[in-house]
C-alpha positions in Angstrom: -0.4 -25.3 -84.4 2.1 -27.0 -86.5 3.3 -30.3 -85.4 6.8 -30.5 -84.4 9.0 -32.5 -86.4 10.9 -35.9 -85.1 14.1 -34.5 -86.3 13.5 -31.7 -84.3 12.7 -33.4 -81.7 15.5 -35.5 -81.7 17.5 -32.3 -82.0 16.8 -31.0 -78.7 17.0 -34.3 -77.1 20.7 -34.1 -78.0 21.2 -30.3 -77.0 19.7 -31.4 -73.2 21.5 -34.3 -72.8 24.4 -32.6 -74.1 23.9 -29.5 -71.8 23.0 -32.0 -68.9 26.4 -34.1 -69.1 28.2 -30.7 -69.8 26.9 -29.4 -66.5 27.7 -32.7 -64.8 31.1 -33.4 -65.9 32.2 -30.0 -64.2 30.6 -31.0 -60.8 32.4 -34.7 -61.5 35.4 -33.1 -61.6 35.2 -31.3 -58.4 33.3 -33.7 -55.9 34.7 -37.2 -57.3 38.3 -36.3 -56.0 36.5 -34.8 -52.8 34.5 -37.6 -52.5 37.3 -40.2 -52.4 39.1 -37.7 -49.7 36.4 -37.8 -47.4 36.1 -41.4 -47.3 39.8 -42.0 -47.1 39.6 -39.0 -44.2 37.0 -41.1 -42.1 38.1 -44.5 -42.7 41.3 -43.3 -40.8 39.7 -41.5 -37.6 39.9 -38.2 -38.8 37.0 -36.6 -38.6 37.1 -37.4 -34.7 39.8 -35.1 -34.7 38.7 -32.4 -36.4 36.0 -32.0 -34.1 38.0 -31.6 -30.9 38.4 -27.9 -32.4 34.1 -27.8 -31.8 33.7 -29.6 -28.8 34.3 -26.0 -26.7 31.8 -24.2 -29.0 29.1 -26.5 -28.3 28.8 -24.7 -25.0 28.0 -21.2 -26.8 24.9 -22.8 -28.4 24.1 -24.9 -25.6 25.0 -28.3 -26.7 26.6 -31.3 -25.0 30.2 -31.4 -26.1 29.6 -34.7 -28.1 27.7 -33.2 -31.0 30.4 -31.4 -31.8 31.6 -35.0 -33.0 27.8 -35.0 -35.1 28.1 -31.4 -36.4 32.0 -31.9 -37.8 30.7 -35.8 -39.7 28.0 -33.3 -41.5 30.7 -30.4 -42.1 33.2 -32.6 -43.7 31.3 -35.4 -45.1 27.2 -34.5 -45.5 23.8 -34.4 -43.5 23.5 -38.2 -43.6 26.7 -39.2 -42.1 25.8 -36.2 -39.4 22.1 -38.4 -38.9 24.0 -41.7 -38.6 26.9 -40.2 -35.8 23.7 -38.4 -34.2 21.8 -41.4 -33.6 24.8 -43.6 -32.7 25.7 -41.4 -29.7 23.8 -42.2 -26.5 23.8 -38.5 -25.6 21.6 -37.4 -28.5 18.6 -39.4 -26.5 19.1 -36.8 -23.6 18.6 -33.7 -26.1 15.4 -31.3 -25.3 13.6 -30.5 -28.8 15.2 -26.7 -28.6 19.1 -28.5 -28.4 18.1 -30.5 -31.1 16.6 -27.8 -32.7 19.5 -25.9 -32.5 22.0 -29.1 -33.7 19.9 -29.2 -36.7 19.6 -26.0 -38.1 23.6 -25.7 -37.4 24.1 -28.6 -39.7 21.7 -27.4 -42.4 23.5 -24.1 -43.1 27.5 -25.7 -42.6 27.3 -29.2 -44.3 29.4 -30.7 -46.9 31.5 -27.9 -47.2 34.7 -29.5 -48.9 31.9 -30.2 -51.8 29.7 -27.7 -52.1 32.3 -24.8 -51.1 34.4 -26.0 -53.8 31.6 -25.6 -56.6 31.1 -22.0 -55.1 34.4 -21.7 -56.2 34.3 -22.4 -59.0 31.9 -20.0 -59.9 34.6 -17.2 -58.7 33.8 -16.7 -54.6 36.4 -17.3 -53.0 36.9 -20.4 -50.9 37.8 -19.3 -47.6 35.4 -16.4 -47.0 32.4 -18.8 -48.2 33.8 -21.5 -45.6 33.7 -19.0 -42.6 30.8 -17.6 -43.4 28.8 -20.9 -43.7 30.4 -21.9 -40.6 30.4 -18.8 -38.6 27.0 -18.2 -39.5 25.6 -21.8 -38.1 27.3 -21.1 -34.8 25.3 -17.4 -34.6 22.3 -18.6 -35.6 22.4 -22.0 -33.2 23.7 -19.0 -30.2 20.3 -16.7 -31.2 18.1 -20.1 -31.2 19.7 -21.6 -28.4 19.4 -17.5 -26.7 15.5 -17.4 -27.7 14.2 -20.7 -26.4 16.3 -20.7 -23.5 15.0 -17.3 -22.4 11.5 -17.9 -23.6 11.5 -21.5 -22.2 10.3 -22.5 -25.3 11.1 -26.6 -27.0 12.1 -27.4 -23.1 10.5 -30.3 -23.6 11.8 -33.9 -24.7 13.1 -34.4 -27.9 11.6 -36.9 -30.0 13.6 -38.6 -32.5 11.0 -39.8 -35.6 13.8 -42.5 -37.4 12.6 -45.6 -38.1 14.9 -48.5 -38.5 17.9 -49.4 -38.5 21.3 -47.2 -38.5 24.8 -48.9 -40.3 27.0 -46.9 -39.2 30.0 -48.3 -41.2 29.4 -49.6 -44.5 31.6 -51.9 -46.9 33.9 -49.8 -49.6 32.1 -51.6 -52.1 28.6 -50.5 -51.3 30.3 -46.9 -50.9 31.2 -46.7 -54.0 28.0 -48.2 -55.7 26.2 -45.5 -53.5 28.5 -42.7 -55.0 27.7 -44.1 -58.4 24.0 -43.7 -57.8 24.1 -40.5 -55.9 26.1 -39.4 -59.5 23.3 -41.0 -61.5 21.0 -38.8 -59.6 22.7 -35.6 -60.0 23.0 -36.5 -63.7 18.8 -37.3 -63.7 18.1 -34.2 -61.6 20.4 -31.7 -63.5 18.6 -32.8 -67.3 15.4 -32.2 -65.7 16.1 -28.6 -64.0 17.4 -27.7 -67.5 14.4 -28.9 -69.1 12.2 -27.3 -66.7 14.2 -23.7 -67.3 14.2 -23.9 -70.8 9.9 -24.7 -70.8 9.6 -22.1 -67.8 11.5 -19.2 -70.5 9.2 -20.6 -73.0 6.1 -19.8 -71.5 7.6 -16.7 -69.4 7.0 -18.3 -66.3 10.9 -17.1 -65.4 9.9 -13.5 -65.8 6.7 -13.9 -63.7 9.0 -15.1 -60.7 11.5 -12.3 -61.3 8.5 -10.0 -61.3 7.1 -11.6 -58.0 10.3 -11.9 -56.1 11.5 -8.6 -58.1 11.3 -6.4 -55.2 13.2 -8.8 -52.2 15.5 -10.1 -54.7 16.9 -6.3 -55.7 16.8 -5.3 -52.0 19.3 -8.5 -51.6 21.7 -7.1 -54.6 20.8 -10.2 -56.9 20.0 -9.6 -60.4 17.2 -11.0 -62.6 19.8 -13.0 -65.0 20.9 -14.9 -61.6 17.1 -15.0 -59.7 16.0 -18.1 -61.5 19.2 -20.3 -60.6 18.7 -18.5 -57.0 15.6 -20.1 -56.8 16.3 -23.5 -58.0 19.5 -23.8 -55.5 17.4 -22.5 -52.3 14.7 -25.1 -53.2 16.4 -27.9 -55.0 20.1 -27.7 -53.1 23.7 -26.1 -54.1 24.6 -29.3 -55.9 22.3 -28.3 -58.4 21.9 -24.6 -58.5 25.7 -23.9 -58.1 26.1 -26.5 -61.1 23.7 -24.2 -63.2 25.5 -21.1 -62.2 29.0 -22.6 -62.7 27.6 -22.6 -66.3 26.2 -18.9 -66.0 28.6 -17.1 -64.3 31.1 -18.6 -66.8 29.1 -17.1 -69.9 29.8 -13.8 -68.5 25.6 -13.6 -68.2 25.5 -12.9 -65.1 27.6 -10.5 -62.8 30.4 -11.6 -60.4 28.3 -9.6 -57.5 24.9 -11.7 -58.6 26.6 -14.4 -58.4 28.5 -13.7 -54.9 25.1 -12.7 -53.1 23.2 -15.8 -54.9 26.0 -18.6 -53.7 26.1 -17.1 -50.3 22.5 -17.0 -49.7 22.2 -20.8 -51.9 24.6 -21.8 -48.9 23.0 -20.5 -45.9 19.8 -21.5 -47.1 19.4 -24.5 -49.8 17.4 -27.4 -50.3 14.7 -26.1 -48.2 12.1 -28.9 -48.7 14.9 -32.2 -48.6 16.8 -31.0 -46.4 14.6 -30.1 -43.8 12.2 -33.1 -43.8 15.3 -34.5 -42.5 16.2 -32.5 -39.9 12.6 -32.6 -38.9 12.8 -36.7 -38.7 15.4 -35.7 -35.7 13.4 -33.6 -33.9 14.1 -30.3 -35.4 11.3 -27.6 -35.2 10.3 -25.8 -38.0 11.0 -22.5 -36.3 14.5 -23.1 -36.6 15.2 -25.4 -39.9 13.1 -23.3 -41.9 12.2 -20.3 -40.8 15.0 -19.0 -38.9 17.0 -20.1 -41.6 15.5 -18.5 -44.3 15.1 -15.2 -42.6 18.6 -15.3 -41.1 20.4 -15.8 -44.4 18.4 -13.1 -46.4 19.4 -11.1 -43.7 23.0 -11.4 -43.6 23.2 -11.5 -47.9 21.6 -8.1 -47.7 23.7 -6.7 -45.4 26.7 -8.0 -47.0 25.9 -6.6 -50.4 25.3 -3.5 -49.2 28.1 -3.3 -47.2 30.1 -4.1 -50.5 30.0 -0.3 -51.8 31.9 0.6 -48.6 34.9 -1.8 -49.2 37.3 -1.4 -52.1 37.3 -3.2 -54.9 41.1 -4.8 -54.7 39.8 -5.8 -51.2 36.4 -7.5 -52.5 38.2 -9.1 -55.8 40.8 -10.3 -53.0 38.5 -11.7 -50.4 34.8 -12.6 -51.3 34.9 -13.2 -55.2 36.8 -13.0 -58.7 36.0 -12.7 -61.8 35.2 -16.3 -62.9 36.8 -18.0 -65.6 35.1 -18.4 -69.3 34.1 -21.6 -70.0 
């Protein structure tokens, strides 16, 4: 075997951390303005009013009308900001294990959506449709949870709440905006290592091994074996990520405008399946709902929405669900 050179070496140091920042800069670009509109959103009381909208829906999926206030803090700004309005509210104490079961997996399908809807848009879905589906589809699923262990009797027990610690609710603009500096670090850090993991993984043909094992789900679902990898990464790893990679794919002209509709719809039902729902499970969520009803529920509705897409005409599809995306 013949040793690698270090200006070689150094070589593809530079092409990852090229690639890295190149991936980065795009997802800057879209949640750094976002980012700043959230914050200036809460600081000024608005996200209590753009829950009033929920508080009626919370009856559907058997909820007190108060997490409505919980589920909108996750919607517009992200999971923890859900967590800290959850466990400032007195009522969340009251919850059984199957309401909180229920709160949960709502907010892990429809969180962060001014954020991570955006980036699907940028990869050429179309912002509205991946909105409503997100949303709509966490108010289904919590109405078939809340149907299934209300009819069952099952998770009718007390729900224990596994935080430890204390909760700041508000927190200075200053340490806000250090903790956006990190979380950007992070993204940076997590982003050069995904790439460097894809780029090993095609080395040693791991990537067509996956393909190969998830080959037969993954062509029932519509996706293609170009997109499969970055499917993967984004159900495990979280949209941030994946949709950054595919923002870079789908604008390449690698992979198909339909692969890349039925991956970012099933990346946001179901994403960052280990983070994500260790969380959820420090609440009180059970594992039948924050995983498994998730997972099965969104590969479910992707398949029947790509299969449903050869009914619908094509001015009506590039209208409504996605676009050809934009060459990089």
């Amino acid at each position: 075997m013949r040793p690698v050179s270090a200006g070689r070496l150094w070589g593809e140091l530079r092409s990852l951390l090229r690639e890295a920042g190149e991936v980065s800069l795009k997802l800057y670009r879209i949640m750094i303005p976002i980012l700043i509109g959230v914050k200036i959103v809460q600081e000024l009381g608005g996200i209590a009013y753009l829950a009033m909208p929920l508080k009626p829906l919370m009856a559907l999926v058997g909820l007190p009308p108060e997490m409505g206030l919980v589920w909108a803090t996750a919607l517009i700004n992200n999971i923890y900001g859900g967590i800290i309005v959850f466990l400032t509210l007195p009522e969340s104490q009251a919850l059984t294990s199957a309401q909180a079961t229920v709160l949960c997996t709502m907010i892990l399908v429809a969180h962060s959506l001014p954020v991570e809807v955006r980036i699907a848009q940028e990869s050429g879905t179309r912002f509205i449709f991946q909105a409503l589906i997100r949303i709509v589809g966490a108010l289904a699923l919590g109405a078939l949870l809340h149907g299934i262990y209300s009819g069952f009797g099952l998770l009718q027990q007390e729900n224990v709440i596994f935080w430890q610690g204390e909760v700041t609710a508000q927190a200075s603009l200053l340490q806000w905006g250090l903790d956006q500096v990190r979380n950007l670090a992070l993204i940076f850090g997590i982003i050069l290592g995904l790439i460097l993991v894809m780029r090993l993984l095609d080395c040693i043909r791991a990537t067509d091994f996956f393909v190969w094992l998830l080959g037969p789900l993954l062509r029932a679902l519509g996706i293609g074996r170009e997109a499969a990898p970055l499917t993967i990464i984004g159900m495990i790893m979280g949209l941030t990520y994946g949709g950054g990679l595919i923002i870079k794919e789908s604008r390449s002209g690698r992979v198909s405008s339909r692969d890349v509709f039925a991956s970012l719809t099933l990346m946001g039902l179901a994403h960052s399946m280990i983070e994500d729902t260790l969380l959820m499970m420090v609440l009180g969520g059970h594992l039948s709902g924050i995983l498994w009803a998730r997972v099965l529920f969104a590969l479910a509705v992707v398949s029947l929405l790509v299969h449903s897409l050869s009914r619908l005409p094509e001015r009506w599809i590039h209208r409504f669900l996605y676009a050809t995306p934009r060459r990089a």
